[in-house]
C-alpha positions as CSV (number, residue, x, y, z in Angstrom):
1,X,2.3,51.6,10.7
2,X,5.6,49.4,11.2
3,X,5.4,45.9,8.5
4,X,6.4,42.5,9.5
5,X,9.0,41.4,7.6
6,X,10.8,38.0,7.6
7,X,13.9,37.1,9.6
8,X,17.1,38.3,7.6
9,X,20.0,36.8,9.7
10,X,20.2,33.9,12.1
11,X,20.0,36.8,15.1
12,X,16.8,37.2,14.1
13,X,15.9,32.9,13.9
14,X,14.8,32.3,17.2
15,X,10.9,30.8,17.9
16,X,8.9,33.7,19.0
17,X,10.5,35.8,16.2
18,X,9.7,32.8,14.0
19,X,6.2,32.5,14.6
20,X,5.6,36.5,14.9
21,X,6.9,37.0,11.4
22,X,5.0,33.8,10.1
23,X,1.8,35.1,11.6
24,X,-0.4,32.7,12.9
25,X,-3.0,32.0,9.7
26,X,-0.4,30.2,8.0
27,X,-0.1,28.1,11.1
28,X,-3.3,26.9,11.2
29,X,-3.8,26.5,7.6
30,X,-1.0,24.0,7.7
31,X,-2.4,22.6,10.7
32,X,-5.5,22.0,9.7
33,X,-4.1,20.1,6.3
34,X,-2.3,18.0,8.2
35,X,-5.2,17.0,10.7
36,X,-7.4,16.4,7.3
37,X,-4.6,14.6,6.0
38,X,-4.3,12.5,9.5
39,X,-8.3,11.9,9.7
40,X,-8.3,10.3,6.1
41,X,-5.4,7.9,7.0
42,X,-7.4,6.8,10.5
43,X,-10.7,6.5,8.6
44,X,-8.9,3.8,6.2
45,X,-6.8,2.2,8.9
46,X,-9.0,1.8,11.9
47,X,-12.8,3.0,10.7
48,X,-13.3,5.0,13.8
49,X,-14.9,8.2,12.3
50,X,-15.0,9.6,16.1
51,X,-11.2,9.0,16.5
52,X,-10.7,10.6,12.7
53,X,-12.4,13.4,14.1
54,X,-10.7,13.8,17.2
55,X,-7.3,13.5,15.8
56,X,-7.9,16.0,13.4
57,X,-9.1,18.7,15.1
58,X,-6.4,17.9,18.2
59,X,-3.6,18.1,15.3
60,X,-5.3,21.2,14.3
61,X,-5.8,22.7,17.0
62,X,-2.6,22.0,19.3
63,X,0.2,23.8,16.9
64,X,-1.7,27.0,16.5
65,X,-2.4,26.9,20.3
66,X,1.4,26.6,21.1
67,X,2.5,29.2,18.7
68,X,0.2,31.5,20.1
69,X,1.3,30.2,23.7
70,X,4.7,31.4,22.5
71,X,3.8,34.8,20.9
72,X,1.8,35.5,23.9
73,X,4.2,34.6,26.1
74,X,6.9,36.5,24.7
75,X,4.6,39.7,23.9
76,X,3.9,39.7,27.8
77,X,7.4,40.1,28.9
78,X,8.6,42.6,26.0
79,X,5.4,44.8,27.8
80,X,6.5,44.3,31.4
81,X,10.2,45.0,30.8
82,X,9.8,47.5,27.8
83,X,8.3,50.5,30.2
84,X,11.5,50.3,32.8
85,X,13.9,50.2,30.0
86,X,12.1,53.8,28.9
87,X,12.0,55.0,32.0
88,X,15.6,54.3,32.8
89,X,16.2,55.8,29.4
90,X,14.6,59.3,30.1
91,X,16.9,59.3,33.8
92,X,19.8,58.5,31.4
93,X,18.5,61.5,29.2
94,X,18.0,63.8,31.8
95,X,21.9,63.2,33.2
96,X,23.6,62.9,30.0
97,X,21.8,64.9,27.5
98,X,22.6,62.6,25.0
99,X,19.8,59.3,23.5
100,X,22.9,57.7,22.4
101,X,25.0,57.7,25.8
102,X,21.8,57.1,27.7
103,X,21.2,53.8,25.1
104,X,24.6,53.2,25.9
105,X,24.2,53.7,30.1
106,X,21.2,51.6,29.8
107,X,22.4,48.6,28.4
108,X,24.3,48.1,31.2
109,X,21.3,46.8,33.0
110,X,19.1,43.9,32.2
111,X,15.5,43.4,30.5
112,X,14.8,39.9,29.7
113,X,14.2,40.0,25.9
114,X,14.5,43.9,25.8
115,X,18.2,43.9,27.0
116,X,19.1,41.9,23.3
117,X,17.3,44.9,21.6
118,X,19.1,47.4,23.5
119,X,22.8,45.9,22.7
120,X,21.8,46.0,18.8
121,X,20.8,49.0,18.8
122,X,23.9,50.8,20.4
123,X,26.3,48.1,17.9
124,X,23.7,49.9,15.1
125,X,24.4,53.2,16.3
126,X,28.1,53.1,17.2
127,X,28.9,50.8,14.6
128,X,26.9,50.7,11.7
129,X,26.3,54.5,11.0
130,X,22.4,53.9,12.1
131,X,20.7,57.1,13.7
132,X,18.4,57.0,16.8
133,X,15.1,57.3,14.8
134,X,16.3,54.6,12.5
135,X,17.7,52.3,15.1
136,X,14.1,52.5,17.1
137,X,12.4,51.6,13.9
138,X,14.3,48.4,13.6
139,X,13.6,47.5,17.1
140,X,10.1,47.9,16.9
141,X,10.0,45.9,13.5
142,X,12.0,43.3,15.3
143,X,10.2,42.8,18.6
144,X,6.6,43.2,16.7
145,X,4.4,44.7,19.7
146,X,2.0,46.9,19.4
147,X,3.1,48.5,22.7
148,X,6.3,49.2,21.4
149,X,5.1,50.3,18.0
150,X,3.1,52.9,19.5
151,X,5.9,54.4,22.0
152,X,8.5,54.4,19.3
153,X,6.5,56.5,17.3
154,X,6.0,59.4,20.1
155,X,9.6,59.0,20.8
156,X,10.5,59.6,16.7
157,X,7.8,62.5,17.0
158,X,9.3,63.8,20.5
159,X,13.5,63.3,18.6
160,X,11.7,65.6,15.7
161,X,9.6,68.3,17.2
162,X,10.0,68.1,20.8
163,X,13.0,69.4,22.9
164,X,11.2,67.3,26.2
165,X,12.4,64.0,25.6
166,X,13.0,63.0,28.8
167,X,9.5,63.7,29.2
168,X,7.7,62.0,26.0
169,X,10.1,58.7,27.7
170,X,8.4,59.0,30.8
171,X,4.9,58.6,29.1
172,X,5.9,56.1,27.1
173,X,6.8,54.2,30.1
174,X,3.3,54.9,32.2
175,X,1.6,54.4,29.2
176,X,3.1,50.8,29.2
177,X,2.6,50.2,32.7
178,X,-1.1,51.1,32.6
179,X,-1.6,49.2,29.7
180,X,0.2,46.1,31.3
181,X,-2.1,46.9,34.6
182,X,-5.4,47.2,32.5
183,X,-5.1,43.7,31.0
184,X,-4.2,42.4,34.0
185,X,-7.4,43.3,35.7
186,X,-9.3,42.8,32.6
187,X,-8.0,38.6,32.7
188,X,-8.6,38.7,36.4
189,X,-12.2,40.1,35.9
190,X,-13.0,37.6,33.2
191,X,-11.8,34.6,35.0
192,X,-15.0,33.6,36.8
193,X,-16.8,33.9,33.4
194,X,-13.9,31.4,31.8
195,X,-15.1,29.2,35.2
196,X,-18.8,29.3,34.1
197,X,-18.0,28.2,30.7
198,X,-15.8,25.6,31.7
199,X,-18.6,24.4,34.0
200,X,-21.6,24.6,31.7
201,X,-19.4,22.6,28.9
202,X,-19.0,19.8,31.1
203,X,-22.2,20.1,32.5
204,X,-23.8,19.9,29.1
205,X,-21.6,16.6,28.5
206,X,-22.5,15.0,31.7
207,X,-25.9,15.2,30.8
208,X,-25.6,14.7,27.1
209,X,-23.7,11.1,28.0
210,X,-26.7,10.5,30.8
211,X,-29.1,10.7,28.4
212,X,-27.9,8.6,25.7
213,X,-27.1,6.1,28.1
214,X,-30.3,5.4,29.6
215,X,-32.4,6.4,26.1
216,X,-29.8,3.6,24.3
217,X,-30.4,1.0,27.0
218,X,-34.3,1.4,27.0
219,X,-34.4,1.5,23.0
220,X,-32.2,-1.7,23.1
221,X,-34.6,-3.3,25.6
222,X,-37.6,-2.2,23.5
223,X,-36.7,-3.3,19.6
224,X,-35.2,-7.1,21.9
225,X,-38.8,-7.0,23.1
226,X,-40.4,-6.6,19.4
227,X,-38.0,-8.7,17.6
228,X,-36.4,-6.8,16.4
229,X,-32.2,-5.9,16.1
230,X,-31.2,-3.1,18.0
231,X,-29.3,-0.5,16.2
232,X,-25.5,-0.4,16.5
233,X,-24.7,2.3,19.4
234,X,-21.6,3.9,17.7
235,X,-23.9,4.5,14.8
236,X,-26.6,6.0,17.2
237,X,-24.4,8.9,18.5
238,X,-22.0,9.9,16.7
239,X,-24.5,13.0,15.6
240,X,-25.0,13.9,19.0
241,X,-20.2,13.0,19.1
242,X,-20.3,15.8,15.9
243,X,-22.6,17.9,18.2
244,X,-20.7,17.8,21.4
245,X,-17.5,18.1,19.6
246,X,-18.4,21.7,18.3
247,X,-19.9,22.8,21.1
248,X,-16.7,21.8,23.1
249,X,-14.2,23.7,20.3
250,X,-17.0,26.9,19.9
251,X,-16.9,27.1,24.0
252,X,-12.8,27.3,23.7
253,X,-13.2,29.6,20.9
254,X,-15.4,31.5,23.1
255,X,-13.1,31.5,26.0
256,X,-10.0,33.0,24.1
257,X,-12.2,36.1,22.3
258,X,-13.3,36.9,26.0
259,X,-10.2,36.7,28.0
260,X,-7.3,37.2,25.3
261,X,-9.1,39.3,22.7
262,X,-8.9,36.6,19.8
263,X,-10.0,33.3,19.2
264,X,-6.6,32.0,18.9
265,X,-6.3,32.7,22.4
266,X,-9.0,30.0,22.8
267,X,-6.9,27.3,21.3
268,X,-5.9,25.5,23.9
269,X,-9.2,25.4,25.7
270,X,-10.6,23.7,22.7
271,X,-7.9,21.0,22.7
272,X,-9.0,20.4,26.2
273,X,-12.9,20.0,26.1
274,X,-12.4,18.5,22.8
275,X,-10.0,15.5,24.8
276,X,-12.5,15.5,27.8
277,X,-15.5,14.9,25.1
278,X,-13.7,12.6,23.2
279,X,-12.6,10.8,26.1
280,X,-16.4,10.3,27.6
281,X,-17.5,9.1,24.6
282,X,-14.9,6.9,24.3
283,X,-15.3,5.5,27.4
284,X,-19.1,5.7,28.4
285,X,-20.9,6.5,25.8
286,X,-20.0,4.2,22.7
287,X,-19.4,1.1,24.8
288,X,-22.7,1.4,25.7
289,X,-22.2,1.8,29.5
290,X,-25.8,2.6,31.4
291,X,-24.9,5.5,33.8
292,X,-28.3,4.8,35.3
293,X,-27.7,1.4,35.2
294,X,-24.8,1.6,37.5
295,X,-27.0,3.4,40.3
296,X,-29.3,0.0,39.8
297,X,-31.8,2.7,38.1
């Protein structure tokens, strides 16, 4: 198995790179430091333990999602463009005999992000005394893909014990266009249940909000009847804030496991449940508003 190393030149000091060499944990631990550090200073300035919350898990939340945004995003075109740069590779094979004039024919064409790769690794082979084998291990190390990690080591196998190269390229290739085609239907067969999730996590608000409404309005009206003074509202819900806030980041969590494979990958859908929950709170909810009350119920 290929390691991740560190960037070691400014070639290598680009974002994706950056944030695929850094992993993600460090991300989020960082992340979530800083949103602690943010909730402590919003507790003392404004006393609003609902905004402390919000703020910190946004701040939390909202780097990790856009480095994985980044990472994903790159990882997605290295995997589209990665199987016609092999396949090219095994027609230069099969013309020129040669992996290192059929490097060299292919990087006449472009690949997006592969066509950087394939440039350093003809400078590496012409010009820095690297062989193929060696020269397709730093690639891989660079680019970080699993994809590519798996067909560089057939093609190192096939330079060793095969004579068939042109062949082993060729399944690297369809291996990489299946894959791509697999988790393509795999995200369009999960969508409808992303929908359903989406849908019950805002149904589950809706009603969460109706509730406390009308139960805060008829408690208010019952403690004014007996004398008695009625219990601040901010104070009232904020457990059932803390309990719709985790439901709203577990349901994003959820979301990115299902359709992406990792919870990171949920991210983003936990930034925005936890903004629509905040934001009916906020608005409805803590104010006071009767959502009954504004149908004259």
């Amino acid at each position: 198995m290929f390691q991740s190393h560190a960037p070691e030149s400014l070639y290598d000091l680009d974002l994706p790179s950056i944030v695929k060499s850094s992993g993600l944990i460090p991300i989020l631990a960082a992340s979530i430091a800083l949103g602690a550090m943010a909730a402590c200073l919003l507790v003392m300035l404004s006393g609003s333990l609902a905004l402390a919350i919000f703020a910190s898990l946004l701040i939390a939340l909202s780097p990790v999602a856009y480095a994985y945004h980044v990472k994903s995003a790159y990882d997605g075109e290295v995997e589209s463009r990665a199987p016609e740069f092999f396949y090219d590779l095994s027609e230069h094979v099969k013309a020129s005999g040669s992996v290192a004039k059929a490097i060299k024919r292919a990087s006449r064409h472009d690949y997006g992000i592969i066509s950087d790769e394939v440039h350093r690794m003809l400078s590496e082979i012409e010009h820095e005394g690297y062989d193929i084998s060696s020269s397709l291990d730093e690639m891989a190390r660079r680019v970080n893909n699993r994809y590519i990690y798996r067909a560089v080591s057939i093609i190192r196998e096939a330079l060793t014990t095969s004579s068939n190269l042109e062949s082993i390229l060729k399944v690297a290739a369809g291996e990489g266009r299946l894959y791509l085609s697999l988790k393509k239907e795999r995200r369009s067969g999960i969508s409808s249940s992303v929908f359903v999730i989406y849908f019950t996590s805002i149904i589950f608000l809706a009603v969460m909000a109706l509730c406390l409404t009308s139960f805060m309005r008829l408690s208010k009206d019952m403690m004014l009847a007996a004398g008695a003074s009625p219990a601040p509202v901010y104070g009232s819900a904020m457990p059932y804030y803390v309990l719709s806030v985790s439901i709203a980041v577990c349901a994003g969590l959820t979301i990115g496991q299902m359709r992406d494979g990792t919870v990171f990958g949920g991210f983003k859908d936990s930034a925005i449940l936890l903004a629509v929950t905040f934001a009916v709170y906020e608005l409805i909810v803590f104010p006071g508003y009767s959502l009954l009350g504004a149908y004259g119920l």
